[in-house]
C-alpha positions, -999 to 999 in steps of 0.1 A, spaced: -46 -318 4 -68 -346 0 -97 -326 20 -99 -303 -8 -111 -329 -33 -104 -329 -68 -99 -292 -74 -71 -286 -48 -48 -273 -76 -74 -245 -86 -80 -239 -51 -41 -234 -45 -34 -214 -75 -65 -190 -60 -53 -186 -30 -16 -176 -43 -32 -153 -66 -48 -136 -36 -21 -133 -19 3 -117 -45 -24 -94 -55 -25 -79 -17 12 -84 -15 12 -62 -46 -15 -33 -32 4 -34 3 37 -26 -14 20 -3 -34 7 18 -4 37 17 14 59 29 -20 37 58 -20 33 62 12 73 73 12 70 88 -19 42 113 -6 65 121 29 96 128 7 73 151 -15 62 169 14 96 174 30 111 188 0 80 213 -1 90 223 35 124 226 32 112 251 2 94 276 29 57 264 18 40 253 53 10 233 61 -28 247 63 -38 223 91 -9 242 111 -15 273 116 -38 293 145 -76 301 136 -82 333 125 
């Protein structure tokens, strides 16, 4: 601590603020991320397919 000089607090609380802010984007992605699978299942399950799936004409 005492490497960081007088301005270890700020230093800290900049660090911690990184770090929950990527915590926060990460959960965000993966949230979605299931969110979007779930979407797509349901559309399945309804008889809509996917584009990339199908032959070449």
């Amino acid at each position: 601590m005492s490497n960081l000089g007088p301005h270890a607090g700020f230093i800290l609380a900049s660090y911690a603020a990184v770090v929950l802010v990527l915590g926060g984007l990460i959960a965000t992605v993966v949230l979605d991320h299931r969110a979007q699978k779930r979407a797509l299942a349901a559309l399945e399950q309804r008889g809509a397919g996917r584009r990339s799936g199908q032959a070449a004409p």
